[in-house]
C-alpha positions as CSV (number, residue, x, y, z in Angstrom):
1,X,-14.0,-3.3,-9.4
2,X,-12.2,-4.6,-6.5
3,X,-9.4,-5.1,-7.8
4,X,-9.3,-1.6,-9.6
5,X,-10.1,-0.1,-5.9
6,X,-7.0,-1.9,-4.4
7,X,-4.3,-0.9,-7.2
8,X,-6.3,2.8,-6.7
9,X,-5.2,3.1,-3.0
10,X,-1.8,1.9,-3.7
11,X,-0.9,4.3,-6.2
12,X,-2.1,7.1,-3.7
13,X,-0.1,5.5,-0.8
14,X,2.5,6.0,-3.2
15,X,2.2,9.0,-3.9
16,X,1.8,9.9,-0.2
17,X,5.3,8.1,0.8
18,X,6.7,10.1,-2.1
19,X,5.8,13.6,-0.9
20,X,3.4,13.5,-4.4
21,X,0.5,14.4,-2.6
22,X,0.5,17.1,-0.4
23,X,0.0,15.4,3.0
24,X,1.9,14.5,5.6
25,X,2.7,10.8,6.1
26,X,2.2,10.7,9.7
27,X,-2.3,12.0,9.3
28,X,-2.6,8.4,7.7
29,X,0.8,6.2,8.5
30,X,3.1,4.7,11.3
31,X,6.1,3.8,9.1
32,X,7.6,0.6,10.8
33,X,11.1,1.5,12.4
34,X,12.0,-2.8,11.8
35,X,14.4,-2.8,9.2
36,X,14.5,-6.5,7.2
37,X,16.1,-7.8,5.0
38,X,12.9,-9.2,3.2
39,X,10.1,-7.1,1.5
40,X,9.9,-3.3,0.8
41,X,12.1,-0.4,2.9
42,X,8.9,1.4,3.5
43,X,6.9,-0.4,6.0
44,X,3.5,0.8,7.3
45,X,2.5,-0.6,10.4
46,X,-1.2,-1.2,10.5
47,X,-3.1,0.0,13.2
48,X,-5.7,-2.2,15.3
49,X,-9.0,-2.1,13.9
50,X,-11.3,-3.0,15.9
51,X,-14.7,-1.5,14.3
52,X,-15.2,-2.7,10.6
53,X,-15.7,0.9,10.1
54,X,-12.0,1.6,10.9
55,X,-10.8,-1.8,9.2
56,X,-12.5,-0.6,6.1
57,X,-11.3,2.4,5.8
58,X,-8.2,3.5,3.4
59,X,-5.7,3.8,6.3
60,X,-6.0,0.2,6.7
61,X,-7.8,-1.9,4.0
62,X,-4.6,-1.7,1.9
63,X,-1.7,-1.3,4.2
64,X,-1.5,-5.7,4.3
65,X,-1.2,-5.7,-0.1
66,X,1.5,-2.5,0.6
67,X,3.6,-4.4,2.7
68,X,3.4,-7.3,0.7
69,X,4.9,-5.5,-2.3
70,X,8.5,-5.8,-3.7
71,X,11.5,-3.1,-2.9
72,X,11.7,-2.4,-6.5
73,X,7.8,-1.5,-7.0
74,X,7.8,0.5,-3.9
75,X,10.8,2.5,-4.6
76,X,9.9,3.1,-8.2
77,X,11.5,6.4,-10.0
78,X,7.8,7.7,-10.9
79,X,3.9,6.8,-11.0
80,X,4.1,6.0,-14.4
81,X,7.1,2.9,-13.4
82,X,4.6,2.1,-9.8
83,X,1.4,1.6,-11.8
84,X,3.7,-0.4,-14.9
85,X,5.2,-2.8,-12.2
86,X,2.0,-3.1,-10.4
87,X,0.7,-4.9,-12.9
88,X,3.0,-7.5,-12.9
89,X,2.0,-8.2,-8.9
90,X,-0.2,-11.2,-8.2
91,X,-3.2,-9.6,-5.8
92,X,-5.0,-12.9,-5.8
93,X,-4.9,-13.2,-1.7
94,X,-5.8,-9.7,-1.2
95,X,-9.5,-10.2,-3.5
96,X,-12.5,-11.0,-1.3
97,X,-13.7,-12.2,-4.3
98,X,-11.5,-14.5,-6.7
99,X,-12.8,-15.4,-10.0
């Protein structure tokens, strides 16, 4: 279930960095202006969370796995191609849980 939750927000972070849904990037999202030569292009930077109220919520509890994922998944040509390569990813460090 975890796990289902966690590839759940990143598909709609996707589709929020990818004009998809209709919402502006900046209501959830500081995009991180550090450009490396590591990682994905698209960056969030993850706000301080100082309430587990705030650190659970979905503008933060998934921004650490997003940052974590490759170029390629990140800039994938559709949904379809995000979700495909997702599965490939190893989400083992992001579980609270790990069976």
């Amino acid at each position: 279930l975890e796990l289902r939750r966690l590839k759940c927000d990143l598909v709609t972070i996707y589709k929020i960095m990818h004009n998809i849904i209709d919402i502006s990037v900046c209501d959830f999202f500081s995009l991180s202006d550090v450009v490396s030569t590591r990682g994905n292009s698209l960056k969030i930077v993850k706000p301080l969370c100082k309430v587990n109220l705030r650190q659970h919520s979905f503008a933060c509890r998934s921004i650490d796995c997003w940052n974590s994922l490759p170029d390629s998944t990140v800039t994938a040509s559709s949904v379809g191609r995000f979700k495909i390569l997702l599965n490939t990813f190893d989400f083992s460090k992001f579980l609270l849980l790990v069976i």
